[in-house]
N, C-alpha and C positions, 0 to 999 in steps of 0.2 A: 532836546529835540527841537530843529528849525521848525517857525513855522509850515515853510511848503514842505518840508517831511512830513509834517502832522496831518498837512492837506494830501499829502502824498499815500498816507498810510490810510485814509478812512476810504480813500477814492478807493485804495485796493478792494475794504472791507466790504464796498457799497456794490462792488463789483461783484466780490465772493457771496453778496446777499443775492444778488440777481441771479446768479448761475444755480442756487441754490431753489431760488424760489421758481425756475426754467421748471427746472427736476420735480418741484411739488406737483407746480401746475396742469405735468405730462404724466402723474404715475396713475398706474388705472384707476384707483381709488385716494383722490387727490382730500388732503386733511386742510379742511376750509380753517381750521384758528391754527394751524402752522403755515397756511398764505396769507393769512391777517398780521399773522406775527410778522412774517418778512417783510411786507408790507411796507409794515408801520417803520419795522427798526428801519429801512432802506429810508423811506423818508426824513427820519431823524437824521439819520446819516446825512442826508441831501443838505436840509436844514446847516445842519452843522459845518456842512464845507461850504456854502455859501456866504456865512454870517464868518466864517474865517476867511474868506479868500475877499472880500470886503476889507478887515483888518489890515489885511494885509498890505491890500492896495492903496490904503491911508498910512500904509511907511510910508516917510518920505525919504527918496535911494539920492545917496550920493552919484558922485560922478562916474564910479565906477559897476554902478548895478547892485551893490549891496549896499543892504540898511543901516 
């Protein structure tokens, strides 16, 4: 898997944690350490596409746009 796949793929996840934690936040009896949990994973998540999209931008691209 490419890099910006990799980056491609978490950003989906960080998304599907967001839509998920929408749904905690809204249900009538909303479970406070299953919005902690999303929380936290969303951040890691964050974390981790940061600290690759960093990586990333230290390829150095040829003439053509790839590494």
């Amino acid at each position: 898997m490419s890099l910006e796949a990799r980056i491609d793929a978490l950003r989906r996840k960080h998304a599907h944690l967001d839509e998920e934690l929408e749904y905690e936040v809204h249900r009538p009896f909303p479970n406070g350490a299953a919005i902690w949990r999303l929380k936290r994973e969303k951040l890691f998540l964050k974390d981790e596409i940061s600290r690759l999209v960093a990586a990333n931008d230290d390829i150095p691209q040829d003439q053509n746009g790839a590494a």
